[in-house]
C-alpha positions in Angstrom: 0.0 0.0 0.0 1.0 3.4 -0.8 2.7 5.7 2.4 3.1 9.2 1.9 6.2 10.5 2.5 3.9 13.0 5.0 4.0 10.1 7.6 7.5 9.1 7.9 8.6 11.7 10.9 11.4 14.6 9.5 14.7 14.4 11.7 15.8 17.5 13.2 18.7 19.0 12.3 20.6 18.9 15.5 23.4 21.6 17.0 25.5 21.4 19.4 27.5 25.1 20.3 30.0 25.3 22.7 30.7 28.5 24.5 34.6 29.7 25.4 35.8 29.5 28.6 39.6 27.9 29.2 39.4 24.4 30.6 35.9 24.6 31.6 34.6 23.1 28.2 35.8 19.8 29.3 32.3 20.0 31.1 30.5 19.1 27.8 32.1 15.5 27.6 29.0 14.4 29.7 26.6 16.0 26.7 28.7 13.8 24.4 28.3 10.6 26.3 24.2 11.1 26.8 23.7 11.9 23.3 25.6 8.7 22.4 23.9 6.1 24.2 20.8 7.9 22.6 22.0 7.8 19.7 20.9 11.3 18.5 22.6 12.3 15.5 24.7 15.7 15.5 24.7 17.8 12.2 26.6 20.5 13.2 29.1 22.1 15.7 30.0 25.6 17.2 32.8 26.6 18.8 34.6 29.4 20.6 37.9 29.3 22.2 38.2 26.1 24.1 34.6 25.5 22.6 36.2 25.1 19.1 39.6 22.6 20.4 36.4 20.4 22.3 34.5 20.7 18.9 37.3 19.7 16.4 38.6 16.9 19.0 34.9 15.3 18.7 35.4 15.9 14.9 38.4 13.6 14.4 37.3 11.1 16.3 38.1 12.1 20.0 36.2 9.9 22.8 36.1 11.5 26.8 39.4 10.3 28.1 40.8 10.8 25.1 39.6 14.9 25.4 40.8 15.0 29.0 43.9 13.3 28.4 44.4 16.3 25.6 44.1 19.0 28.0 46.1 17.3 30.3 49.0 16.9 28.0 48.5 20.5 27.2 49.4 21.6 30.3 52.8 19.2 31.3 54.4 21.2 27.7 53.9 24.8 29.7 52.7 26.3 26.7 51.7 29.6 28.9 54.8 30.1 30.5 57.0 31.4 27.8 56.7 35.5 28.3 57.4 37.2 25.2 60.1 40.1 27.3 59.6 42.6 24.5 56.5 42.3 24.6 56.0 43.0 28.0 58.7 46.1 27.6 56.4 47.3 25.0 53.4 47.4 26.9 54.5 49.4 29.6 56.2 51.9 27.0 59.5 50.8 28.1 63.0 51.3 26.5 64.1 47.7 23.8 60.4 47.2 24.4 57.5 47.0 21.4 53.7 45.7 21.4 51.4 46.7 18.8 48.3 45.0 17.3 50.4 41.3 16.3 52.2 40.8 19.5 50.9 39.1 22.5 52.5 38.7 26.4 53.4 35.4 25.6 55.2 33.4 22.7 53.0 31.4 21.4 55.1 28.9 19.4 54.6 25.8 21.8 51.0 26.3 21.7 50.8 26.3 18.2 52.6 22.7 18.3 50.6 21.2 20.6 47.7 21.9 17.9 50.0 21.2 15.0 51.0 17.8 16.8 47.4 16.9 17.8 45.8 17.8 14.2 48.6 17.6 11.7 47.7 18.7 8.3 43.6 17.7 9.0 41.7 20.7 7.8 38.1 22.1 9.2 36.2 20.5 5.7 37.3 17.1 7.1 35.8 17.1 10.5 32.9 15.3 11.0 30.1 15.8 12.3 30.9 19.7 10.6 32.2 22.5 13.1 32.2 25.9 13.0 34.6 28.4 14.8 34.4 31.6 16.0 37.2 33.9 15.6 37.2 37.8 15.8 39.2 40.3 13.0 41.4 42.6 15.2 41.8 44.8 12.7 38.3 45.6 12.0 36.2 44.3 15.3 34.3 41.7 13.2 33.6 38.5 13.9 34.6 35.6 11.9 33.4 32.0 11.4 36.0 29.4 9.6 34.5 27.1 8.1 37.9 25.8 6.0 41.3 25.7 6.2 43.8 24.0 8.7 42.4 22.7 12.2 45.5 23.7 14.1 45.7 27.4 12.5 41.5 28.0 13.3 41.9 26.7 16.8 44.9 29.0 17.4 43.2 31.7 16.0 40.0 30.9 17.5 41.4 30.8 21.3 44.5 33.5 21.1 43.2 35.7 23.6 44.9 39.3 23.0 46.8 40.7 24.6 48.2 37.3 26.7 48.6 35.7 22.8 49.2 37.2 19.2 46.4 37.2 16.6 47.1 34.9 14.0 47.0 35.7 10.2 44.7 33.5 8.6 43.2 33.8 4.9 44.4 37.4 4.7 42.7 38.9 8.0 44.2 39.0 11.7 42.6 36.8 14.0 42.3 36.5 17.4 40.0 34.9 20.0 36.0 34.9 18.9 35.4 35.4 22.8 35.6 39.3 21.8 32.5 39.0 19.7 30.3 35.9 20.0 31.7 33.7 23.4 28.6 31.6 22.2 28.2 32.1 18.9 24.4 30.6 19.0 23.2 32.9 16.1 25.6 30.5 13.7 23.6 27.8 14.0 20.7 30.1 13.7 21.6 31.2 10.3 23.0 27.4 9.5 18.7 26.7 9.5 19.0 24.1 12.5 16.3 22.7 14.4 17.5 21.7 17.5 20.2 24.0 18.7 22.0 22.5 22.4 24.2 25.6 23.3 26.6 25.1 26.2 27.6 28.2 28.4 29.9 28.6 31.8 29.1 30.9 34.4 32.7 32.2 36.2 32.3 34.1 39.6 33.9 37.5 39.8 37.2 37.0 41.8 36.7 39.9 44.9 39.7 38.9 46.1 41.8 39.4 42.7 45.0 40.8 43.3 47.2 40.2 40.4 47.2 40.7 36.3 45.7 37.6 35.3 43.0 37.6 38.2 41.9 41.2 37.1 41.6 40.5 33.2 40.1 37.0 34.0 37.3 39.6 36.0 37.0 41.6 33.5 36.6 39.0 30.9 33.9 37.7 33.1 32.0 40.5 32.7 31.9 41.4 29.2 31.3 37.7 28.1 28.4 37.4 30.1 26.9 40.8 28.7 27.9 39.9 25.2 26.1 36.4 25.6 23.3 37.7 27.1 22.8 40.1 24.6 23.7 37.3 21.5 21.2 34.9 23.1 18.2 37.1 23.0 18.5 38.1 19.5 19.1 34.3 18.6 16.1 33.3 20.7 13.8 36.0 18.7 15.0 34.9 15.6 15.0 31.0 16.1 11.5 29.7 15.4 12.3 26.0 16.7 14.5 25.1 20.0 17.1 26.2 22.0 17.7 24.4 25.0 20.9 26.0 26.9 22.6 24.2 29.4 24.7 26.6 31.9 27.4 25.1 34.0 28.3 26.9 37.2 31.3 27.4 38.9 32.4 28.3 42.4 35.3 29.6 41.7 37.1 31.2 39.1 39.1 28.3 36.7 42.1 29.3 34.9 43.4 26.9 31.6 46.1 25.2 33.7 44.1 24.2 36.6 43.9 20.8 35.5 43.2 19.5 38.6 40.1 20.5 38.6 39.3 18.1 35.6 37.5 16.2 37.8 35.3 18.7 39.6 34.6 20.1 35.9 33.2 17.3 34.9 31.2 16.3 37.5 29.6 20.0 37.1 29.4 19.3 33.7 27.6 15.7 34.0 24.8 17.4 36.8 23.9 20.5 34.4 23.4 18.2 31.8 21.3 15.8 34.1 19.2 18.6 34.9 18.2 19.3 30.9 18.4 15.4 29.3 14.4 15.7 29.3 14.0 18.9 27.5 16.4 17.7 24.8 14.8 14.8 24.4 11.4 16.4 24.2 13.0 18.8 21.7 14.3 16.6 19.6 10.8 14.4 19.5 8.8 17.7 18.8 11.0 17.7 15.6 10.4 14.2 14.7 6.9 14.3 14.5 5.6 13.7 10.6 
C-alpha cells in the first residue's frame, strides 16, 4: 500500500555550540556521552575558544578520556609560561620594548605545536560531524566563522586571547579569539537553518579577592562575556523559530586553563547540568520528529 512521505517523521537538524571559557569546556564530555547512548545524531558544531579545540577533538574522532587526556597533556608542555620580554617592555612603554596590534604577552610557538602535533595537516572540511569556529578580526572588530582551512591554524586563532597571545593571520585577515564577539556564537547555528540547537555556556564568579594581572583580566573578561552572551542569546532566541535548550554550567570559583586538577570537579559539574536538561532535549528533539 502506498505511504506518503507526509508520515514518515522529519529528523531534526541537530546543534551542538559550545561556548569559550579555558578548561571549563571539558564539562560538555558528559553531553557527548548522553547523546551517544541515545543515539541522536549531530549535524553541526559551534565553537569558541576552548569551545572550538572540544568541537574539532569530537570531529576527528576524540572519545572522553581521550579529550581530558588532551588538556592534560597540554598543560605538562607549559605552553603559557613562555613570556614574550619585549613584549611585555612594550606594553608598559618601556625602552628595547615593542607591542602593537600582532604581539601578545606570551610566545605562542609551543601552543601552536601542541595543535599542529594533535591535528597535523587535518583541515576544518574534514571534521565530521561539521564545526564551525568563531574567531574575531582585530583589525576591523568583526567577527569571523572558519569554516575551512587548517584545524590547528583555526583553533589557534580561534582561542588567542589578545593581549596574553598574538592574533594569527589566517586567509588574509588577523585573528584572534571569537570570545571578543560571539563567546557563544548561538546565532551560527541560527543562520545554519538548524532545528535543535544545544548551546553550552559557563558561568565564572567575579574574583573579589583578585589581586594580580591575570585575576583582574580574567574579571574583566567575566563580565563582558556574560553581557555579550546575554545580549547574543536574545536576538538568537527571537530569531529561532524551533529550540534552544541552553545548558549553563556553574562554577564556584574562578578556573584558569592550567588548573587541570580541577578536571574532575569540571566534569562532574558538567555531568549534573546536563542531568538537569536530558528531558528537554529529548522532548525537543521528539517535537522535531513528529511527521
Amino acid at each position: 500500500m502506498f505511504t506518503s512521505d507526509h508520515s514518515v517523521p522529519r529528523q531534526p537538524k541537530i546543534s551542538l555550540v559550545l561556548s569559550s571559557g579555558g578548561l571549563k569546556p571539558v564539562a560538555a564530555v558528559s553531553l557527548f556521552e548522553f547523546l551517544d547512548e541515545q543515539s541522536i545524531p549531530v549535524n553541526l558544531m559551534v565553537g569558541c575558544s576552548a569551545g572550538s579545540i572540544i568541537s574539532a577533538l569530537r570531529g576527528i574522532g576524540y572519545g572522553t578520556r581521550e579529550m581530558i587526556d588532551f588538556f592534560r597533556g597540554v598543560e605538562r608542555f607549559k605552553p603559557f609560561d613562555h613570556i614574550d620580554y619585549r613584549a611585555l617592555l612594550g606594553l608598559a612603554k618601556l625602552p628595547f620594548g615593542k607591542f602593537n596590534m600582532h604581539s601578545g604577552i606570551l610566545h605562542p610557538q609551543k601552543y601552536r605545536m601542541i595543535l599542529k602535533e594533535t591535528f597535523g595537516d587535518t583541515r576544518i572540511e574534514d571534521l565530521r560531524p561539521k564545526v564551525l569556529m568563531q574567531t574575531t578580526d582585530v583589525s576591523t572588530g568583526e567577527g569571523v566563522i572558519l569554516d575551512r582551512g587548517l584545524v590547528c591554524d583555526a583553533l589557534y586563532a580561534s582561542s588567542a586571547i589578545f593581549p596574553l597571545l598574538p592574533p594569527i593571520e589566517f586567509a588574509g585577515r588577523w585573528l584572534s579569539d571569537g570570545y571578543y564577539t560571539s563567546p557563544l556564537p548561538v546565532s551560527e547555528a541560527v543562520k545554519q537553518g538548524m532545528d535543535v540547537i544545544i548551546a553550552v555556556t559557563f558561568f565564572d564568579p567575579i574574583d573579589m579577592d583578585a589581586h594580580s594581572y591575570t585575576a583582574c583580566l580574567s574579571n574583566y573578561y567575566s563580565i563582558q562575556g556574560d553581557a555579550t552572551t546575554r545580549y547574543q542569546m536574545a536576538l538568537s532566541i527571537d530569531m529561532h523559530t524551533h529550540e534552544i535548550v541552553i545548558i549553563q554550567v556553574p562554577f564556584k570559583n574562578p578556573v584558569n586553563i592550567w588548573d587541570i586538577d580541577y578536571i574532575p570537579e569540571i566534569i562532574e559539574l558538567g555531568r549534573i547540568a546536563i542531568e538537569a536538561r536530558k528531558n528537554d532535549i529529548l522532548a525537543a528533539i521528539k517535537h522535531y520528529s513528529r511527521p
